[in-house]
Structure formats: structure tokens, C-alpha cells
C-alpha positions in Angstrom: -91.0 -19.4 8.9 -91.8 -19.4 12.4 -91.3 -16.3 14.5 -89.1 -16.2 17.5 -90.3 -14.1 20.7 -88.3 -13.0 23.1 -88.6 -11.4 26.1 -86.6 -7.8 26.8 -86.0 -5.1 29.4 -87.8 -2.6 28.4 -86.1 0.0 30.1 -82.8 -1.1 28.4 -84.0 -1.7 25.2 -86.0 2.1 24.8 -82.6 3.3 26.3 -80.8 2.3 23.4 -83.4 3.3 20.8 -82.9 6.9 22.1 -78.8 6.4 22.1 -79.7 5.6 18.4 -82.2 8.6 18.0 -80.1 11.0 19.4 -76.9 10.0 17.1 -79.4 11.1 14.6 -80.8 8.0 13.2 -84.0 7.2 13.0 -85.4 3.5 14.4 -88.6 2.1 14.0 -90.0 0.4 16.4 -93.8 -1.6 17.2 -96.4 -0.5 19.3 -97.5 -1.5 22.6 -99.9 -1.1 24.7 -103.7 0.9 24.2 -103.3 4.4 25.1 -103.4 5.7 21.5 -106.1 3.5 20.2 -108.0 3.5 17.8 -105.2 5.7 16.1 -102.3 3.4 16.8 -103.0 -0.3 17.6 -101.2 -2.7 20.1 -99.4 -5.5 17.6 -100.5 -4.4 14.5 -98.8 -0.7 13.9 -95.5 0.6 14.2 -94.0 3.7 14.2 -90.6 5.3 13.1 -89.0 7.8 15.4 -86.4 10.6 14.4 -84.7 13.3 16.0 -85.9 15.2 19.5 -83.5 17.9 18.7 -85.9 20.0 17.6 -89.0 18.9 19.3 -90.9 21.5 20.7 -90.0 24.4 18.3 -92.7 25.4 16.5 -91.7 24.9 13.0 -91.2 21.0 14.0 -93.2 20.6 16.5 -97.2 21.2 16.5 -100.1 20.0 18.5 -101.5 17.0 16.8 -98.0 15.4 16.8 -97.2 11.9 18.4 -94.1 11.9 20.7 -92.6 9.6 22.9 -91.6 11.0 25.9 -89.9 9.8 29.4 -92.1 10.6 32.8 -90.2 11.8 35.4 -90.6 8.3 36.9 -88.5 6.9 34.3 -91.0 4.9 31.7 -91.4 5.9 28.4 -94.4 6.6 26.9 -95.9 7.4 23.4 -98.8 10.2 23.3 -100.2 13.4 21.4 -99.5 16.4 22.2 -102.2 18.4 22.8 -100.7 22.1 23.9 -97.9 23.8 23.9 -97.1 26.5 26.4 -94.1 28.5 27.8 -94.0 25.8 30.7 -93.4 23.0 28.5 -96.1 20.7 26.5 -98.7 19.1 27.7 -99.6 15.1 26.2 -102.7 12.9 26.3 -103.1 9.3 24.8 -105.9 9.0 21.9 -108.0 6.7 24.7 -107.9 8.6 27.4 -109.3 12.2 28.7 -106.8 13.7 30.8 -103.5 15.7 29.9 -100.0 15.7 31.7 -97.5 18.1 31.6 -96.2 20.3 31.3 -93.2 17.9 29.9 -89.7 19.7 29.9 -87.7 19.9 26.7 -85.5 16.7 28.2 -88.2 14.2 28.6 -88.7 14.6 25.2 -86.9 11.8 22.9 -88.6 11.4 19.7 -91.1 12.4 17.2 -93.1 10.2 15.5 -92.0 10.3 11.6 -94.2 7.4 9.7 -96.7 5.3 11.1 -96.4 1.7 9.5 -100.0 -0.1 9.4 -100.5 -3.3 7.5 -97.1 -3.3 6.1 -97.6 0.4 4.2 -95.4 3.3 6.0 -97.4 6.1 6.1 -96.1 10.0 6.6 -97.9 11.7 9.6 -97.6 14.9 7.7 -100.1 13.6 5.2 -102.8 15.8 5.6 -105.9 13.0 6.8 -103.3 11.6 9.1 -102.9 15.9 10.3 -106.4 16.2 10.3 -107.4 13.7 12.6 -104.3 14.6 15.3 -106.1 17.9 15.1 -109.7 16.6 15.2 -108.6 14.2 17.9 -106.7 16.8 20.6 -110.3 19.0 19.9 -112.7 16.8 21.2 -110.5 15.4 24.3 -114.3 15.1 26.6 -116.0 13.5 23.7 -113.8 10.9 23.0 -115.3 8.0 24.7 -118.3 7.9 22.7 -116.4 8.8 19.4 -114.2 5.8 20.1 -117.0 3.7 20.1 -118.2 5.2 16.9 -114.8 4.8 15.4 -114.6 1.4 16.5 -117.8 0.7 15.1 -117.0 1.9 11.6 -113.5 1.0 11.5 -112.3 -1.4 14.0 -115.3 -4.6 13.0 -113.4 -7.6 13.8 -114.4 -11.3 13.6 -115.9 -11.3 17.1 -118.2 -8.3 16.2 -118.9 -9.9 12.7 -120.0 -13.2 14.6 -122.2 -11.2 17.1 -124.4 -9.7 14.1 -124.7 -12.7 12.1 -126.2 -14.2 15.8 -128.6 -11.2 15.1 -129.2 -11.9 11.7 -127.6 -9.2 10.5 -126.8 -8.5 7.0 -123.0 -7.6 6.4 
């Protein structure tokens, strides 16, 4: 069967997921985008997003945990959280180095719940899936060469595979 694409507003179309969220339903939705690679991938992973109500108390809400947020500017974005203070929290994607924030209680619209890659959904409160949120937000102005690493190990796709059979590389 032959999928059809087509073409949205974004704007309108994350409007109405967080109409949906806030009636308190939860909607799952694909990712887009690189800011959290390698932990969430462009086209391959989706996520499922539940209830902000709650979203920055502390029994819900703990650094580590995936959020998507609206700037001030009005786009909505999915990133980590990697503080919490009395100003607000403060947010970093898993490929970059630099925080914003402080985000106010408002911008706040979701939670990530489950993470679906390669059709299996996946609880973030499983403890690996903790563990590396944790790990991740720690070592913020290593992650450039970790992400290498990571990609190294994890990420070998057919291009890389091609490149070291050139080499004469066993895999």
C-alpha cells in the first residue's frame, strides 16, 4: 500500500494536538527535525505526549524528562529538560550545548510518555531510557564527541558500512 504525504501547517496542526492534550488525551505524534539526536531520530521515532497539567511539579516532572514546549515566538519545540529552578525550567536538545529558559509553566504543553522506535513503544520511565536522560543533561560540553562515539556504535548505517568495506574492513 502506498503512502500518501501531505503537506500541513504546522502551527495549526501542533495547535490542535495541544487542544487534544489538554482535554486530557494523550496523541502520539512523529518526530521531526535533529535537535534530540541520537536519542530521538528525524522519521524513524515517535513519541506519545500526555498531560502538561502537572509539568513542572516535582513528583511529575524531573530533569532528564522530554517536553515539548512553545518559545515565546510561537514554534513548538521538543527538548530535555535539564534544570529546574524557581524561575522556571531550563531545556536543551540532545545535539546541541546550550540551554534556554527559564520556560514559564505556560509554554509548557506536554510530556513525553512513550517513545515508539522501530514499531515497539517504549516507557521513558524504564530505567536505561532514565539513565541516559540523566547521563545525557550531565555531560552537556562533552556531547559533541560523545555523539560521535554514539553514532559510531549505534547509529552504522549503509553509507558507513560501504565506507569500511572501501577500507577493507571486517564487519
Amino acid at each position: 500500500m502506498e503512502q500518501i504525504k501531505r503537506l500541513i501547517d504546522t502551527e495549526k496542526y501542533l495547535s490542535e494536538i495541544s487542544n487534544i492534550i489538554q482535554s486530557g488525551k494523550c496523541v502520539s505524534v512523529p518526530v521531526t527535525g535533529s535537535s534530540m539526536e541520537p536519542f530521538l531520530k528525524n522519521g524513524r521515532d515517535m513519541v506519545l505526549l500526555g498531560r502538561q497539567r502537572e509539568a513542572l511539579d516535582d513528583i511529575h516532572c524531573r530533569i532528564g524528562d522530554i517536553i515539548l514546549f512553545r518559545r515565546t515566538g510561537g514554534q513548538y519545540v521538543l527538548h530535555r529538560i535539564c534544570k529546574i529552578s524557581r524561575q522556571g525550567c531550563y531545556v536543551i536538545g540532545d545535539a546541541q550545548t546550550a540551554a534556554e529558559g527559564p520556560l514559564q509553566n505556560q509554554q509548557i504543553v506536554a510530556k513525553v510518555m512513550c517513545i515508539r522506535r522501530n514499531g515497539v513503544w517504549k516507557d521513558v520511565g524504564y530505567w536505561k531510557w532514565r539513565l541516559f536522560g540523566i547521563f545525557w543533561v550531565r555531560v552537556i560540553p562533552f556531547r559533541p564527541r560523545l555523539r560521535r562515539v554514539v553514532q559510531l556504535c549505534f547509529g552504522v548505517n549503509e553509507n558507513c558500512i560501504k565506507k569500511f568495506k572501501r577500507k577493507g574492513t571486517r564487519i
